[in-house]
C-alpha positions, 0 to 999 in steps of 0.5 A: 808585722809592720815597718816603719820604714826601715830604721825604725821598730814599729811593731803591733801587737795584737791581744785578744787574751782577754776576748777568749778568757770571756769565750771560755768563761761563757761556754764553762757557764753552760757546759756538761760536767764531762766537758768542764775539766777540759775547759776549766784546764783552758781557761787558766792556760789563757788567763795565765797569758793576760798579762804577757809583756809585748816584747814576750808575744813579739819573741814567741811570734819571732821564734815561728817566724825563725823556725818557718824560715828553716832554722832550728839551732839555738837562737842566742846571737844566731846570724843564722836565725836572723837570715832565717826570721827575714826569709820568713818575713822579707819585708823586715830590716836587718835592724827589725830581724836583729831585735826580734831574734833577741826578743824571741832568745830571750823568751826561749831563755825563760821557757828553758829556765827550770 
């Protein structure tokens, strides 16, 4: 997670979806047939993750954040998770904190939807 400074929501998110995609398709390429299930399982678990927009990646890494700070409510406009997401990570802003519990709400609102 990256600042910049403390008004501002700078924020990188690194993808390497498509790096294991190739990994997976690779070992599927040579692997035993007992092994193909499994891997051919993982391979679309990862391709189905490709194309997952920032604020979702920022969200999910937001929700482990907020879970490894102590918090384990709902996360819907929680001034307990932000307290929770800036113990985990004390070098966020009040602002910073704010828009990442949303992010992460917001994707615990699409993994709750049937």
């Amino acid at each position: 997670m990256i600042g910049n400074g403390k008004k501002d929501m700078a924020v990188i998110v690194v993808r390497d979806a498509d790096a294991v995609v190739a990994a997976l398709r690779e070992e599927l390429g040579r692997a035993a047939e007992t092994d193909r299930p499994g891997l051919e399982r993982a391979l679309v678990l990862a391709e189905a993750r490709t194309g997952a927009p920032d604020a979702e990646l920022r969200g999910r890494w937001a929700t482990t954040r907020i879970r490894a700070g102590g918090y384990d409510g709902p996360l819907l406009d929680s001034v307990a998770a932000v307290k929770a997401l800036r113990q985990a990570e004390p070098g966020l802003s009040l602002r910073q904190a704010v828009q990442l519990s949303r992010e992460a709400a917001a994707v615990s609102l699409t993994v709750a939807k049937p």
